[in-house]
VOLO-774242 format. One record per residue (C-alpha): residue in three letters; y, x, z. Coordinates in steps of 0.5 Angstrom, whole numbers, padded with zeros to 4 digits, always signed. Layout:
% residues N
ALAYXZ...
END
This chain:
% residues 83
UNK+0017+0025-0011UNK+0012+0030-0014UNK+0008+0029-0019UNK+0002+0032-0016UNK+0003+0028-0010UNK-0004+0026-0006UNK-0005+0019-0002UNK-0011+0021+0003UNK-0014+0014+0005UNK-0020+0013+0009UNK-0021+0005+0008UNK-0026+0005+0004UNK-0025-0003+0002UNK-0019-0002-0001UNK-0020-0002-0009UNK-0016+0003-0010UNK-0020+0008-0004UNK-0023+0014-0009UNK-0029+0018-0007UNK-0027+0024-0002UNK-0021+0019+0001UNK-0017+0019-0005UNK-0011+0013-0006UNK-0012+0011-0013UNK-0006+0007-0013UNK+0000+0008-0017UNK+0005+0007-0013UNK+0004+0004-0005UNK+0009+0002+0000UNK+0009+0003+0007UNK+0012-0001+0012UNK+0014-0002+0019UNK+0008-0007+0023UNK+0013-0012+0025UNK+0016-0012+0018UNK+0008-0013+0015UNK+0006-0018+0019UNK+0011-0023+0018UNK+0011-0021+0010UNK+0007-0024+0005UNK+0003-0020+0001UNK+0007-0020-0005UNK+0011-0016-0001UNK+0009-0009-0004UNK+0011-0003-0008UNK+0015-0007-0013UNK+0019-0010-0008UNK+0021-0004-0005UNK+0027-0001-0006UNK+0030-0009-0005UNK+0028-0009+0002UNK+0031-0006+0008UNK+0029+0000+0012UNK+0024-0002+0016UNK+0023+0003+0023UNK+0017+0006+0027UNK+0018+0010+0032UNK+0009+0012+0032UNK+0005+0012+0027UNK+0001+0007+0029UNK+0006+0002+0029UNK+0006+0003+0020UNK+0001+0000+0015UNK+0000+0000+0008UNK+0002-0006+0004UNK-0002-0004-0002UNK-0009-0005+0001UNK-0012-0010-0004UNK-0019-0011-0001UNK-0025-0009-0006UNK-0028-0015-0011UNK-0022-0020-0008UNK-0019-0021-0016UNK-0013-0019-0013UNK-0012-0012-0016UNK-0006-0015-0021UNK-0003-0020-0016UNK+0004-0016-0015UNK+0005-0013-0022UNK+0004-0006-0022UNK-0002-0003-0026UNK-0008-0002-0022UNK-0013+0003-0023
END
């Protein structure tokens, strides 16, 4: 992955949503609907490399896992640094 890689995001209660839609996540993971609604929320970028492929033939059957709502308390629930 590039270094200067950006993640463009317009949900703007997200905690790591920046201004100008701007992802501020060090690292996200996207997965499948079908996947994302029977996992739990600790399912997230960490756990990643530990699950099976999850596919989509639309992009409006994919959600990101990351999304932590602003103000919740949740940013560090799933270990990773959250900015």
């Amino acid at each position: 992955m590039a270094h200067n890689q950006q993640i463009m995001c317009s949900v703007n209660t997200c905690h790591y949503w920046k201004s100008g839609n701007h992802c501020g996540a060090e690292c996200i993971m996207v997965t499948a609907d079908s996947f994302a609604a029977s996992a739990p929320d600790t399912i997230d970028a960490p756990k990643a490399s530990t699950l099976s492929a999850t596919p989509a033939q639309y992009c409006e059957e994919t959600c990101c896992k990351t999304f932590t709502h602003k103000g919740s308390g949740k940013e560090r629930t799933d270990g990773v640094m959250k900015l």
